[in-house]
N, C-alpha and C positions, 0 to 999 in steps of 0.2 A: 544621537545619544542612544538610537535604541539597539539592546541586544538581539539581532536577529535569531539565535538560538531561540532565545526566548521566544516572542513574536512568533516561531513558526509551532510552540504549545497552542497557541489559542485558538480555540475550536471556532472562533468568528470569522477565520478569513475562508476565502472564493477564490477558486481557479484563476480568475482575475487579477487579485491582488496579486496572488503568485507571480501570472507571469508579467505583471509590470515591477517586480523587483527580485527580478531574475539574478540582477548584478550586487544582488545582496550576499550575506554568507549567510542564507538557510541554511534549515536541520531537514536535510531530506531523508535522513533517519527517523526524526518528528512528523515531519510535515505526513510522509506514507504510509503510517501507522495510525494516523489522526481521522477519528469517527467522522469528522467534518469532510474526507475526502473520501467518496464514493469510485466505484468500479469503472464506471461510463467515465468518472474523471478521468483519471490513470489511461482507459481504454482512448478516450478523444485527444489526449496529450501526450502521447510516446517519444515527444522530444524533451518533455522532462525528465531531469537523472533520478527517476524512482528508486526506493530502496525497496527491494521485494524480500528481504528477511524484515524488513519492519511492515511491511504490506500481510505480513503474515502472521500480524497480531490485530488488524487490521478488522475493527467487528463489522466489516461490508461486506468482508469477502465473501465468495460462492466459490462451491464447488466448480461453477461454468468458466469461471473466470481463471480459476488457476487450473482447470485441465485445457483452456486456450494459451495458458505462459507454462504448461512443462518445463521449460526448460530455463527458465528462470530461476535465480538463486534463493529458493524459497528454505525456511525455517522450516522442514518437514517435520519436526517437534509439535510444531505448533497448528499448523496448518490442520493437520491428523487430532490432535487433542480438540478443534472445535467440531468433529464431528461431522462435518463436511460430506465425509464419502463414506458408503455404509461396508458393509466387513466384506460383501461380496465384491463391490469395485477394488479394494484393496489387493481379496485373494485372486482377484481376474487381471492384476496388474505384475503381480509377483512371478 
């Protein structure tokens, strides 16, 4: 009866929970955006289908973390608007 969508809102679940219901229909558009899911998560799970434009509103994130996934499909809207990288790593990157 439960709507996984839903279910993957809830800031209660554990990398655990996840992958024991793997064969659910998560929101890993939810689930990767979710304060409850930290950097070292994402980093120790890379067989999870992460969504990295929702990792990118993501309040864990660090700078370290997403200049280790360049090249991931990141929300550079947002990623840049939390202030992450200062003016000079921008203009040394341009």
């Amino acid at each position: 009866p439960w709507v996984w969508a839903g279910v993957s809102c809830n800031s209660n679940f554990t990398i655990e929970f996840i992958a024991s219901h793997l064969d659910k229909e998560l929101s890993w558009l939810k689930i990767s955006g979710s304060s409850a899911i930290t950097m070292d998560m994402i980093t120790n799970n890379p067989q999870f289908p992460w969504n990295y434009r929702s990792i990118s509103l993501n309040p864990n994130l660090s700078a370290d973390f997403v200049t280790a996934h360049l090249t991931e499909d990141w929300d550079w809207e947002y990623v840049l608007m939390y202030g992450l990288f200062t003016m000079d790593v921008i203009d040394c990157a341009s």
